[in-house]
C-alpha positions, 0 to 999 in steps of 0.5 A, spaced: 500 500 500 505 505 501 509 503 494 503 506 490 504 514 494 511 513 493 511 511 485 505 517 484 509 523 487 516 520 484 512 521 478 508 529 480 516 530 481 518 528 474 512 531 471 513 539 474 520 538 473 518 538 466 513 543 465 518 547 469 523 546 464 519 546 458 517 553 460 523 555 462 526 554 455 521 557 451 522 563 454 525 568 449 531 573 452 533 578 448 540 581 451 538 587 447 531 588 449 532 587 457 538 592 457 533 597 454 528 595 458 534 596 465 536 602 461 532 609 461 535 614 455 533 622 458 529 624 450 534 630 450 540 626 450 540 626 442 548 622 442 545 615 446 539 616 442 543 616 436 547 610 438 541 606 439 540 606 433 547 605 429 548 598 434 541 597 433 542 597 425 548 595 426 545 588 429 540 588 424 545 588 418 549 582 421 544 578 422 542 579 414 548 577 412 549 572 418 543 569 413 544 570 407 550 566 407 547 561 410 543 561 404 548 561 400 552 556 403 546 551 402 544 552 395 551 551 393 552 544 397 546 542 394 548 544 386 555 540 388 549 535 390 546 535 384 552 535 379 555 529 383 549 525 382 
């Protein structure tokens, strides 16, 4: 009789630990995001907001070339695929 409470909170354990892992992982954090969100710009200092902007732009243009070169790379893997069949 006690081998059956044992089993079923070994068993509750294991599911939170999952469920707790799982919403852990899908939680996004962008290291961008949460600095801005720490961080307050006063509207009057033009040189922050003028910084802001160019690292913003500047993360967004690495990021298309990051994929655009990965785009690259596959779709010239698969023509060196197709002509070695």
């Amino acid at each position: 009789m006690e081998a059956k409470p044992i089993v079923k909170t070994k068993i509750l354990r294991i599911f939170f630990l999952l469920v707790i892992i799982i919403c852990t992982s899908c939680r996004e954090n962008n290291p961008i995001e949460t600095t801005l969100k720490n961080e307050v710009f006063i509207k009057s200092d033009k040189e922050h907001s003028e910084a802001y902007f160019l690292i913003a732009t500047a993360n967004i243009s690495k990021s298309i070339i990051a994929k655009s070169q990965i785009a690259q790379q596959e779709s010239s893997e698969s023509k060196i695929w197709q002509i070695s069949k």
